[in-house]
C-alpha positions as CSV (number, residue, x, y, z in Angstrom):
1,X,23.2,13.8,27.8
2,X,24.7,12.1,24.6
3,X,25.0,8.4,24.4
4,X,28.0,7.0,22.7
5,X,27.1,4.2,20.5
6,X,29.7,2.0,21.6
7,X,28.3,1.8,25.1
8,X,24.6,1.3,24.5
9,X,25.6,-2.0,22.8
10,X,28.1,-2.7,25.7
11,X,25.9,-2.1,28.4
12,X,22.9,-4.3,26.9
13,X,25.2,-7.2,25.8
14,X,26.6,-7.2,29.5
15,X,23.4,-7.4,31.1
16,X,22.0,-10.6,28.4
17,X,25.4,-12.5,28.3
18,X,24.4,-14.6,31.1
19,X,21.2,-16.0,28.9
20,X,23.3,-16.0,25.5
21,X,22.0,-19.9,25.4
22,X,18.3,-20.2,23.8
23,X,15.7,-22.0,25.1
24,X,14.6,-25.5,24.3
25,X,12.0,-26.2,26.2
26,X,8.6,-28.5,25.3
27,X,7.0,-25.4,24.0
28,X,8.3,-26.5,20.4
29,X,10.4,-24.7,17.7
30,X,9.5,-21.3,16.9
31,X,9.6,-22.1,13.1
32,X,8.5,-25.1,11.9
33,X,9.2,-25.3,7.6
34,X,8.4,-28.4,5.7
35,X,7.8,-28.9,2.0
36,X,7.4,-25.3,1.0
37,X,7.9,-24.7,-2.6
38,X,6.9,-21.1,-3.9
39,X,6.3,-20.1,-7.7
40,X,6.5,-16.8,-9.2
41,X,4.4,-15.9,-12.3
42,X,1.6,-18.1,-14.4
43,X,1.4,-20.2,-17.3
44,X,5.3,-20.2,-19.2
45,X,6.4,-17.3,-16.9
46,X,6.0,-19.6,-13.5
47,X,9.2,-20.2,-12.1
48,X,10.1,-22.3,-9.1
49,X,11.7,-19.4,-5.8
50,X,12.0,-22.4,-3.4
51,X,12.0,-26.0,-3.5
52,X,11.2,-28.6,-0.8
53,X,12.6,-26.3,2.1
54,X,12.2,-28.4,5.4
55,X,14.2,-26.4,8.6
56,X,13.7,-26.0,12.2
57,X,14.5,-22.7,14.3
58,X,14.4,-23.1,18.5
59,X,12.6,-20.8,20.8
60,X,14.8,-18.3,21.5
61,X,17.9,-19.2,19.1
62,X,19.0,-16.5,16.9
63,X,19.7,-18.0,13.0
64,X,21.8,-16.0,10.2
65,X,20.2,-17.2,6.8
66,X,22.6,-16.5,4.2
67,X,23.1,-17.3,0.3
68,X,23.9,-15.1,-3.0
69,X,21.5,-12.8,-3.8
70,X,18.2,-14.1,-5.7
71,X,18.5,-17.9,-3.8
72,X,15.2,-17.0,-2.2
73,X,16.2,-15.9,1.3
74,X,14.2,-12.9,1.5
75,X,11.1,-15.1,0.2
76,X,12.1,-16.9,2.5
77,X,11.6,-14.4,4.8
78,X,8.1,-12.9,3.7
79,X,6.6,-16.4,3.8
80,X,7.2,-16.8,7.7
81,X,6.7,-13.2,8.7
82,X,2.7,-13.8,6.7
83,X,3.7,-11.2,4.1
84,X,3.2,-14.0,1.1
85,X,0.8,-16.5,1.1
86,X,1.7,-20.0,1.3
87,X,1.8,-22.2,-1.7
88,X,2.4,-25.6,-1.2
89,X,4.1,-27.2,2.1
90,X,3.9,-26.4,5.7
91,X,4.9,-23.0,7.7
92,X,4.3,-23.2,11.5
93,X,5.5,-20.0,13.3
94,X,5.0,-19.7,17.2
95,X,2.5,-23.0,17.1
96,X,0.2,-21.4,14.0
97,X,-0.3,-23.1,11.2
98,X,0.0,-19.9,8.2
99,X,-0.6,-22.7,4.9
100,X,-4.8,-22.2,4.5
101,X,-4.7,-19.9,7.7
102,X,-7.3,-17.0,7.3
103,X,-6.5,-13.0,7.3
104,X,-7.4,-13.3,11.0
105,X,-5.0,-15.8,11.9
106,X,-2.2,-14.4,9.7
107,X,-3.0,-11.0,11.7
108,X,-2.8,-12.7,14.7
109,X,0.9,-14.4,13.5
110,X,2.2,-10.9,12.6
111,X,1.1,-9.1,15.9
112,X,3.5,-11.5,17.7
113,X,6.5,-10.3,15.0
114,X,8.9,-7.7,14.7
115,X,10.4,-6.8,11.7
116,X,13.0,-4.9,11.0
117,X,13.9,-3.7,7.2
118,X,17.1,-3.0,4.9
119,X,15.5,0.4,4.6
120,X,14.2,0.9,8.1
121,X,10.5,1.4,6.5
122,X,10.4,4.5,8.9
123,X,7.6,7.2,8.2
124,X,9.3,10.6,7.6
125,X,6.0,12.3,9.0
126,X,6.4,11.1,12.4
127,X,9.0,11.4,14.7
128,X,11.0,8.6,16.2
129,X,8.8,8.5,19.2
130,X,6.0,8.1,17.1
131,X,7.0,6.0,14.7
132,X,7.8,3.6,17.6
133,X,4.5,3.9,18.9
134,X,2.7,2.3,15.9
135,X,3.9,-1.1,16.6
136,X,1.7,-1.2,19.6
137,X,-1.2,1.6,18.5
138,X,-3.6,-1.5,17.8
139,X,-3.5,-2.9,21.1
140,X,-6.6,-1.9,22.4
141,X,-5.3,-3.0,25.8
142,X,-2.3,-0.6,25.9
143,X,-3.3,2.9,26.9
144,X,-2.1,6.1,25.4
145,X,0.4,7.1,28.2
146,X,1.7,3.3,28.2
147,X,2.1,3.6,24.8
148,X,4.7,6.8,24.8
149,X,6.4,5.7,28.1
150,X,7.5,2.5,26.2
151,X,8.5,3.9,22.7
152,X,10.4,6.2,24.8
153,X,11.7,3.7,27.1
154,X,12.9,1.3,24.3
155,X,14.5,4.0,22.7
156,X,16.7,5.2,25.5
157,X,17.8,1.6,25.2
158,X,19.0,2.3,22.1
159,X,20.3,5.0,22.7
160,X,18.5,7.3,21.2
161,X,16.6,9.5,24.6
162,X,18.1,12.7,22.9
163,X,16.3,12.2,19.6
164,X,12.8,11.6,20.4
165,X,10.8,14.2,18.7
166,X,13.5,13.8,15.4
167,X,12.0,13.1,12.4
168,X,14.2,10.4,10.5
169,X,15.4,12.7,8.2
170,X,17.2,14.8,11.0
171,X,19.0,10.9,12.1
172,X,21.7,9.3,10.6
173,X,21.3,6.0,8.8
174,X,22.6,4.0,12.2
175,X,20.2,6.0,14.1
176,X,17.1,5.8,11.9
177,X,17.9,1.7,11.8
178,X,17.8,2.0,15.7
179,X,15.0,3.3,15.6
180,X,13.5,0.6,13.4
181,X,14.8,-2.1,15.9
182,X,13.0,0.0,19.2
183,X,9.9,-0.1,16.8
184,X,9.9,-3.9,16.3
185,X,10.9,-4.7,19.7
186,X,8.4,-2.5,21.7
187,X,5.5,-4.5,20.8
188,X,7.2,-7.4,22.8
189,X,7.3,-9.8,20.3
190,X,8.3,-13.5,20.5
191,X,9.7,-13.5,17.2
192,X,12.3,-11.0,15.0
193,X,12.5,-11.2,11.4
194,X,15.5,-8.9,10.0
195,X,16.0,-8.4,5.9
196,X,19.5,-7.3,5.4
197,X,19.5,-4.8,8.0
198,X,23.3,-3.8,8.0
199,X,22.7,-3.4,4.0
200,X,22.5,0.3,4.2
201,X,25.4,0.9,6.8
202,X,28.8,1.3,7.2
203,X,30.8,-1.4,9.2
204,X,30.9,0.2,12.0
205,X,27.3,1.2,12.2
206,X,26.3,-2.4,11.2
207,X,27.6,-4.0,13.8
208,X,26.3,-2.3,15.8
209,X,22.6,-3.2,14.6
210,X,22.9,-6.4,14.6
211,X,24.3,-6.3,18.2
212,X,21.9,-4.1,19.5
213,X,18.9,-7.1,17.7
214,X,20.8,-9.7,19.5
215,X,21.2,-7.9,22.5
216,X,17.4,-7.2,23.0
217,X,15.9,-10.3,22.0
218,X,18.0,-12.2,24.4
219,X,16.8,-9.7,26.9
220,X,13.0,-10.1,26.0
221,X,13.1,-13.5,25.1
222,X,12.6,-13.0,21.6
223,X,13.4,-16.1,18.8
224,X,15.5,-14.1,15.5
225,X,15.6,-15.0,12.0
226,X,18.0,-12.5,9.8
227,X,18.8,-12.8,6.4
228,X,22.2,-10.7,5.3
229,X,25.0,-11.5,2.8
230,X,27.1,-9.7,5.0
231,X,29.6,-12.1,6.5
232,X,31.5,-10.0,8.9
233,X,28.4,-10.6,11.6
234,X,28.0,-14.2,11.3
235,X,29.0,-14.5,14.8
236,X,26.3,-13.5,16.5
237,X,24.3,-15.9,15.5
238,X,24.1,-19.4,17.8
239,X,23.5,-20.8,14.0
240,X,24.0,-20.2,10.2
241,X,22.0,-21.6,7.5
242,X,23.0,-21.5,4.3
243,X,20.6,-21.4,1.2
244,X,21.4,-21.4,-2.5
245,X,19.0,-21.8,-5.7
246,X,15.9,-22.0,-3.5
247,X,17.4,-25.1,-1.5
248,X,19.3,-25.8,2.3
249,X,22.4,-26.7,2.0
């Protein structure tokens, strides 16, 4: 049966609008930032990325982070999703300290984060079903028939049950970004960080992204952080944060 597009967004946004408000509870913010200055290069090359960026996201609140390009978002971005090492301040994602933490404890940070890519990062070797199966393949505790009946299941969500065994290059762009969003939210993580991901769609096909992100972190409890220049989906977002030069506005 083919899913139309419209109605997978409609029919998950219908069943989370009752939660749309996020959660402050005493468990903390998700994303704790304080001080952090970053520095690319050595000697006369080293320039200053960020500078003294302090900010604050709730569990469960979805955030737009948006700026001109090169202000340091997507640095940003890295630094709290452990892809960078910290340089000078404080980072606390999900309680963990990441400034001085080890490779374990970085591991550890990432394992509770999905991420989803401008580019969709998908592996064209694999099909969708697999490639959504990675994102939980080193949890020892999830078996091999869990493992398929929930990449499958989070892409029928998406709506995406009638392209399982595709390989991303029989998908569409929208599609093979949907399939990046299943991947990051089948591991059931507390915590979605998105890079531009309605940079490589049409309008329509955006939109619908970003809804379908929103949409199923409200529904798992997820907290998201997305970084876009696009200003046509600003409202999803319970907040924007503006950055510019490496500085909150």
């Amino acid at each position: 049966m083919n899913v139309d597009e419209d109605e997978v967004v409609t029919t998950i946004t219908d069943t989370t609008a009752k939660s749309s408000s996020f959660a402050t509870g005493s468990e903390g913010p998700a994303i704790r930032v304080r001080g952090l200055n970053h520095f690319f290069g050595e000697g006369e090359l080293r320039k200053q990325i960020l500078f003294d960026v302090d900010f604050e996201i709730a569990a469960g609140e979805v955030v737009i982070l948006t700026g001109p390009s090169g202000c340091g978002k997507t640095t940003l971005l890295s630094l709290i999703g452990g892809l960078r090492a910290i340089m000078e301040g404080s980072v606390q994602v999900l309680g963990r300290e990441l400034y001085g933490a080890t490779r374990e404890e970085i591991i550890a940070s990432r394992r509770q984060t999905g991420f989803v890519f401008q580019l969709h990062n998908l592996l064209d070797f694999l099909t969708a079903r697999q490639n959504v199966e990675m994102s939980v393949q080193l949890d020892a505790a999830i078996s091999v028939r869990e493992r398929k009946h929930r990449a499958e299941a989070m892409l029928a969500k998406v709506g995406l049950a009638n392209r399982l065994d595709y390989y991303p290059t029989a998908l569409s762009g929208g599609q093979r970004q949907r399939v990046s969003i299943a991947r990051a939210l089948a591991g059931e993580p507390r915590l979605i960080l998105a890079d531009e991901p309605t940079a490589a769609l049409d309008s329509h096909s955006g939109r619908q992204a970003v809804e379908l992100v929103q949409a199923m972190a409200r529904e798992q409890g997820c907290t998201v952080l997305m970084v876009t220049h696009d200003t046509r989906i600003l409202d999803i977002a319970d907040r924007v944060v503006r950055m510019e030069d490496g500085r909150m506005l």
